[in-house]
Each structure stands twice: as structure tokens, then as C-alpha cells.
C-alpha positions as CSV (number, residue, x, y, z in Angstrom):
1,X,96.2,26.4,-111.8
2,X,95.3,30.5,-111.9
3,X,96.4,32.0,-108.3
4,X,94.4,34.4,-106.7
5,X,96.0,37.5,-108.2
6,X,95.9,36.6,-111.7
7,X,92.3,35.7,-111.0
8,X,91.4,39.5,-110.1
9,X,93.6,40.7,-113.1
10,X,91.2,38.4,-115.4
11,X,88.1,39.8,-113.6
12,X,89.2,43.5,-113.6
13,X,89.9,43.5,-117.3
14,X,88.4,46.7,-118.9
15,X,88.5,48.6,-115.7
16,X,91.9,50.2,-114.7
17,X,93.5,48.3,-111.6
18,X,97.0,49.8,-111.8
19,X,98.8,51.8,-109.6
20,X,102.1,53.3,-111.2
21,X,105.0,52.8,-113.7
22,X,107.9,55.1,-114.6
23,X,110.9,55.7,-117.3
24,X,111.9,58.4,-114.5
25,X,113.6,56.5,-111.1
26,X,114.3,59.6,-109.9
27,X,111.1,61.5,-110.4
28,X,109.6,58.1,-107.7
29,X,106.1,59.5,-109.2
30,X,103.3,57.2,-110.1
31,X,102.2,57.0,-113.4
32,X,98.3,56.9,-114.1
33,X,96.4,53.9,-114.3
34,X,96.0,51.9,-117.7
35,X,93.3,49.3,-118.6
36,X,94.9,45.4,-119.1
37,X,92.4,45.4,-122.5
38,X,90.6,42.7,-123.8
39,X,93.6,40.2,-125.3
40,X,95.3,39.3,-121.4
41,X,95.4,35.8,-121.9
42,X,92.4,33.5,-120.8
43,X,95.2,30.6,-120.8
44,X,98.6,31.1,-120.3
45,X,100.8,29.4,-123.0
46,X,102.8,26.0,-121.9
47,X,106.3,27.7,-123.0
48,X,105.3,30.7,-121.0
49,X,108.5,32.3,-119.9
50,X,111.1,35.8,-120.7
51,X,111.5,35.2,-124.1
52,X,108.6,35.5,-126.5
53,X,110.5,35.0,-129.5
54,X,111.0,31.8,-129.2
55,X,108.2,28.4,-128.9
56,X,109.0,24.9,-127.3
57,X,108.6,22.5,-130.2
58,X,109.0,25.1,-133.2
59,X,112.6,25.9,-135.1
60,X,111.8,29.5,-136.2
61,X,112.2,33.0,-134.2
62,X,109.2,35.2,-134.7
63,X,108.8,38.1,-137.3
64,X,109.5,41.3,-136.2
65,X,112.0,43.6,-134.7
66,X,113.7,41.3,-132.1
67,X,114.0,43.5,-128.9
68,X,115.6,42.9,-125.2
69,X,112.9,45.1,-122.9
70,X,114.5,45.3,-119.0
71,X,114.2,47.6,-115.9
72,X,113.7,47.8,-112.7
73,X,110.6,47.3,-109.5
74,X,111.2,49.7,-107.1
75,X,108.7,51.3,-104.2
76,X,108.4,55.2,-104.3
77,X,111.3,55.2,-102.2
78,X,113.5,53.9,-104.4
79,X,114.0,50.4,-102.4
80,X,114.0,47.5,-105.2
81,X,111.0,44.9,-104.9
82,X,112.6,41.4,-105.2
83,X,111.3,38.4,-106.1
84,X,108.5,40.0,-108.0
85,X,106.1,38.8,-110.5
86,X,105.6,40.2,-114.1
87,X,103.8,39.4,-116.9
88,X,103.9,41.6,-120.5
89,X,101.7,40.5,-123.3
90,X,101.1,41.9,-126.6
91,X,99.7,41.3,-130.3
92,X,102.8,39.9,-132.7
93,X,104.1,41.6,-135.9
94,X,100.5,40.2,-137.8
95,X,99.1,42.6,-135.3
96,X,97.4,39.3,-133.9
97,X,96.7,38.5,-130.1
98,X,96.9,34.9,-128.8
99,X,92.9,35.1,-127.9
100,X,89.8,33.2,-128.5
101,X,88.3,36.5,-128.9
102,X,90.5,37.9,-131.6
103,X,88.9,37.3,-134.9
104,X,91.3,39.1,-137.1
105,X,91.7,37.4,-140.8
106,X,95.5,38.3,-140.9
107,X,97.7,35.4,-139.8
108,X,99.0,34.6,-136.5
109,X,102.4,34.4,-136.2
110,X,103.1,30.9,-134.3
111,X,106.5,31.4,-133.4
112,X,105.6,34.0,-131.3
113,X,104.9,33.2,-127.7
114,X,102.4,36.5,-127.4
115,X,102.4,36.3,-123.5
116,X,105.7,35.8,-121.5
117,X,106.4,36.2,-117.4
118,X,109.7,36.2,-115.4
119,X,110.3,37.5,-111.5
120,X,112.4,40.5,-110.6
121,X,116.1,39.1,-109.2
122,X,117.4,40.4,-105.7
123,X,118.2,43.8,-106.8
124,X,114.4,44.0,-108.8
125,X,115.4,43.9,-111.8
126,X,113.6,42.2,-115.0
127,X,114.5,41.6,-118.4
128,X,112.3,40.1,-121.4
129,X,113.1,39.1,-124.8
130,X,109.7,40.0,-127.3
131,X,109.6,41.9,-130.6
132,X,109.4,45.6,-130.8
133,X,105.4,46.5,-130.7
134,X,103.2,46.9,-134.1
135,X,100.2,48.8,-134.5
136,X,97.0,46.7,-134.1
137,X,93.9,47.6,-135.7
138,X,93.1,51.1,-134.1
139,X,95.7,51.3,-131.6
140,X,99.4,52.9,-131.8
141,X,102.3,50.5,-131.3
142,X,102.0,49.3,-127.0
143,X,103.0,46.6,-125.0
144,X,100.9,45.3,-122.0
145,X,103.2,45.0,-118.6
146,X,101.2,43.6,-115.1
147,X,103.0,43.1,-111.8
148,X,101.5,40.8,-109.0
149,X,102.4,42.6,-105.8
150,X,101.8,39.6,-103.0
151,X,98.1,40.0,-101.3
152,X,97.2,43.2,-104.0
153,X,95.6,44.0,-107.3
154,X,97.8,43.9,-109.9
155,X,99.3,46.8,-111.4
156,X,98.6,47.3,-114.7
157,X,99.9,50.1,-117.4
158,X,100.8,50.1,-121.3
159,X,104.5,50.7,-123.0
160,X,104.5,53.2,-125.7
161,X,107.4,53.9,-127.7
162,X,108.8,57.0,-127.6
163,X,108.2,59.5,-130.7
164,X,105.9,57.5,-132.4
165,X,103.3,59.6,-134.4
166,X,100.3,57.4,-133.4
167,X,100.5,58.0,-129.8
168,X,98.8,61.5,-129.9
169,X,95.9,59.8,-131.8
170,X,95.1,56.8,-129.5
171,X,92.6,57.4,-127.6
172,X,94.0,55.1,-124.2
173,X,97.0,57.5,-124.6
174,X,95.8,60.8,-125.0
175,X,93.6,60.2,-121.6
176,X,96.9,60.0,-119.4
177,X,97.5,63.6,-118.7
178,X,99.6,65.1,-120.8
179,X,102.6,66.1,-117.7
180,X,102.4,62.1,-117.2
181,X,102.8,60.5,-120.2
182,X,107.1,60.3,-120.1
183,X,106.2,57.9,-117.1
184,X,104.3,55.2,-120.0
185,X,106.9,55.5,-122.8
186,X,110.6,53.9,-123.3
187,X,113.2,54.7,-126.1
188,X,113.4,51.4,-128.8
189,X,117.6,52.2,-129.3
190,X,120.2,49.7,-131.0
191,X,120.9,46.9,-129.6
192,X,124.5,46.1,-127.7
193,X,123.2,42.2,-127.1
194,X,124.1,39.1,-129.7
195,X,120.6,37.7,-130.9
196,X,118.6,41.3,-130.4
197,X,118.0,44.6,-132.8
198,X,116.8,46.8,-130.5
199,X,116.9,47.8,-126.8
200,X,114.3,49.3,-124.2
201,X,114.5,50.5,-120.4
202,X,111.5,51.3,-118.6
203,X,111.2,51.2,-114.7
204,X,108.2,50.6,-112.7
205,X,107.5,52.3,-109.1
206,X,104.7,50.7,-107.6
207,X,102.8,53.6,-105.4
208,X,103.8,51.5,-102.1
209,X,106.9,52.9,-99.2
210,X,108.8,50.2,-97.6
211,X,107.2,47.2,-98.5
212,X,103.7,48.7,-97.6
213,X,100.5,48.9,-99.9
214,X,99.9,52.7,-100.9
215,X,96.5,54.1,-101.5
216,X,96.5,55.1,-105.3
């Protein structure tokens, strides 16, 4: 059954209905607004939990660059957000979306779980296990991240990977000014985990003090 915040993420899609994320803790700045796209899931997968590599019922990891991706929820004050909701979703290595709407000819990768969700522990901090992001069909290399702040509108922004030559080309990233974009992107580094290739940090400051909703 949808709850009530997922239902406005599903009806805001297109429009931008986020609020803030950061690489920077210390700068506690929000980051601009970025749209959820057309792919966010119009059903959430049965096996829908932190590690996307990996589908209940199927022996094989997914193609790709395996990656652990982990950070933090904090408010601008620095205070972490427990017990927080998060959702990331993105295409797999194909450059294929889980969606009735993509139409793509190149296969779909079905070990790949394309959607996955976890809640931030007592200190607001989140982990994932996904593949390092791909290019899809006139977009650089991203990963869609949402958090479901209790009684709000999601927050909503893109991950972009840090010197990657298609970033100044794609036309969602060159709109975030240019002073702002560090706050959107995280370094892909080696991996010191078993089962992972590569690594990535990126913290998220919702635009909220204390516990209380911030106007954005």
C-alpha cells in the first residue's frame, strides 16, 4: 500500500519538490532542487531493500561496477535525522529503468533490483549497495536519491559523479548554479569493503533546524 508521501513524490514527478543535499557537512548549505524524472517507480519491487545488486529468487549479481553508496541526514544544524526514509533509484548498466514507460530495445538487466530503500540508523546514517551509474540515452551518468521527511514533500536531488565529462553537457546539471553543483556530486574511489569495487559518500542536509520544516 503507497503512503501518503510517496503518493505526492508520484504526483510531483517532473516538477522539482526537493529541498537540499550536500557532499559538504560543514558548509550546512542547501543544495538546489532536482526533478525525481520520469523512471521513479510506479510499483515498487517485492525484494525492495539496500542492496540493488542482488534479486530474491535469482543466483546472479548485476552487471556493472558493484559500489557501496553511504552518508549521512542531517538538518542545517548539523543534528542527524534518525529513523528516516530513503529511496535511490536508477537505470542499470543496460542503461534500462524498471518502468512500463521505458521502451528502450537494449536489455534489462534482471538481476538488478533498479529501485532500493533503507532508513537512516540512530546517528542518520544510510548505506546502499547499487552499481556505479551509466549513462542513459541523453543523460550523464546520475543516481536518483528521495527522502520522506514525516508530514512533508519529499526531497528530491540527483548524484553525479565527480569529474565526469558529461556533466557539463546535461542539461538537468548545467541548470544548478554553477557555485552549487559540489553539493550534487560524490567521488566513485576504491573500495575497502569485501563484495564492492567502488565506494561513495554523499550527505544530505535537509533545509529544516531542529526537527522543524524550513521554507525552501
Amino acid at each position: 500500500m503507497i503512503n501518503h508521501n510517496r503518493r505526492k513524490l508520484l504526483l510531483g514527478l517532473g516538477g522539482a519538490i526537493a529541498t537540499c543535499a550536500s557532499g559538504n557537512v560543514a558548509a550546512l548549505m542547501p543544495t538546489p532542487r532536482q526533478t525525481a524524472g520520469p523512471f521513479y517507480p510506479a510499483t515498487l519491487p517485492l525484494d525492495d531493500d539496500s542492496d540493488l545488486t542482488r534479486v530474491a529468487g535469482k543466483t546472479d549479481q548485476a552487471a556493472g561496477t558493484i559500489c557501496d553508496l553511504g552518508g549521512s541526514i542531517l538538518d542545517i544544524n548539523g543534528k542527524p535525522l534518525p529513523d528516516m526514509r530513503i529511496e535511490i533509484w536508477q537505470c542499470d548498466a543496460n542503461g534500462r529503468y524498471r518502468h512500463p514507460r521505458e521502451t528502450a530495445s537494449r536489455p534489462l538487466d534482471e538481476n538488478f533490483q533498479g529501485h532500493g530503500l533503507t532508513h537512516t540508523n540512530n546517528d542518520g546514517r544510510y548505506s546502499f549497495r547499487t552499481i556505479r551509474p551509466v549513462p542513459y540515452p541523453g543523460r550523464t551518468p546520475h543516481i536518483h536519491i528521495a527522502v520522506f521527511p514525516d508530514g512533508e514533500s519529499p526531497f528530491v536531488t540527483q548524484l553525479y559523479i565527480a569529474g565526469e565529462a558529461r556533466n557539463e553537457s546535461d542539461f538537468l546539471y548545467s541548470r544548478i548554479p554553477e557555485h552549487k553543483r559540489h553539493m550534487v556530486i560524490a567521488e566513485f574511489k576504491p573500495s575497502d569493503t569485501t563484495g564492492s569495487e567502488q565506494q561513495a559518500a554523499f550527505n544530505i542536509i535537509l533545509n529544516r533546524a531542529s526537527g522543524t520544516p524550513q521554507d525552501t
